[in-house]
N, C-alpha and C positions, 0 to 999 in steps of 0.2 A: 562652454562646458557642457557636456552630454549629461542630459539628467535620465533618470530611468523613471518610467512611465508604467502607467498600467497594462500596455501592451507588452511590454516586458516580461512583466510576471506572467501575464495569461500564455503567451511564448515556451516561456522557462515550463510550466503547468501541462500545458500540451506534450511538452515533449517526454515527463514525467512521465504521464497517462496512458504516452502511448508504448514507450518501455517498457511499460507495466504489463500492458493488455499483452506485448507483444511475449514478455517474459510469460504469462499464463497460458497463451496458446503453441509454445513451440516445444519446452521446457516440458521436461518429465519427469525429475527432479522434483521432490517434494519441496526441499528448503530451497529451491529458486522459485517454484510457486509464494512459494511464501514471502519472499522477496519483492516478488512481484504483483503481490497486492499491498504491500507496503509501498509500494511506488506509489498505486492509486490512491493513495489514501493521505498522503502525502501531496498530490496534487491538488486534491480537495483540501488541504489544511493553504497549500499557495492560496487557490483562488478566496475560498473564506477571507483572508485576510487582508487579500490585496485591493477587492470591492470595498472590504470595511476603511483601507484606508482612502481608497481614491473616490469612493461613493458614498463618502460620509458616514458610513452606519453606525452606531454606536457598538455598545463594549458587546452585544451578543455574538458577531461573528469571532469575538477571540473567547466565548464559553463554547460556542460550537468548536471553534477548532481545540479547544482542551479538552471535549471530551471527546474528540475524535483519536486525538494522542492516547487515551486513556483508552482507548475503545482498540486500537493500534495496539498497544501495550499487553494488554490481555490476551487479544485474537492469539499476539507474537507467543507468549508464554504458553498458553493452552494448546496451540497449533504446534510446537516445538516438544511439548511433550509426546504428544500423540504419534509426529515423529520420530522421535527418540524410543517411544514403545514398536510402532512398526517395524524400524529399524532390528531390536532386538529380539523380535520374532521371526522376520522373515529375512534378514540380513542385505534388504535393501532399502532404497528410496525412492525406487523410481516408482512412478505412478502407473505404468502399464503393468507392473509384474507384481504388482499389490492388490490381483483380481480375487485373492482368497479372503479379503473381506467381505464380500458380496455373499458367501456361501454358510 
């Protein structure tokens, strides 16, 4: 029977991260940015868990990843208004054409 190992996870993790990063740098789009740090963060909540299961650690790598959720959670909310206000000033999202916040 195939068991699934720790290199699995770290695999599945990598490939999260790298979505992620890749969604941050290509993406101009606010809410795929945002997307796209929910990826990395998310990858972080893999690895936290998957060390704590196959590395013995006890219960703190599942408080870190709960308040990574929780940290996740928030970022999502507050990031999402912020867009949701952009949007209804300047009637877009993309991140090039939202150079009139700087001034």
């Amino acid at each position: 029977m195939f068991e699934i190992g720790l290199t699995h996870y770290l695999i599945v993790s990598a490939i999260l991260f790298s979505l992620g990063v890749l969604a941050l740098s290509i993406r101009r789009n606010a809410v795929l940015m945002l997307m796209g740090v929910e990826l990395i963060l998310n990858s972080a909540n893999i690895n936290l868990l998957a060390f704590s299961r196959y590395k013995g650690l006890a219960l703190e790598a599942h408080v870190f990843a709960l308040f990574v959720i929780i940290l996740a959670a928030a970022e999502a909310a507050v990031a999402l208004a912020i867009v949701l206000h952009i949007y209804r000033t300047n009637n877009t999202i993309e991140a090039d054409r939202i150079s009139a916040l700087k001034e």
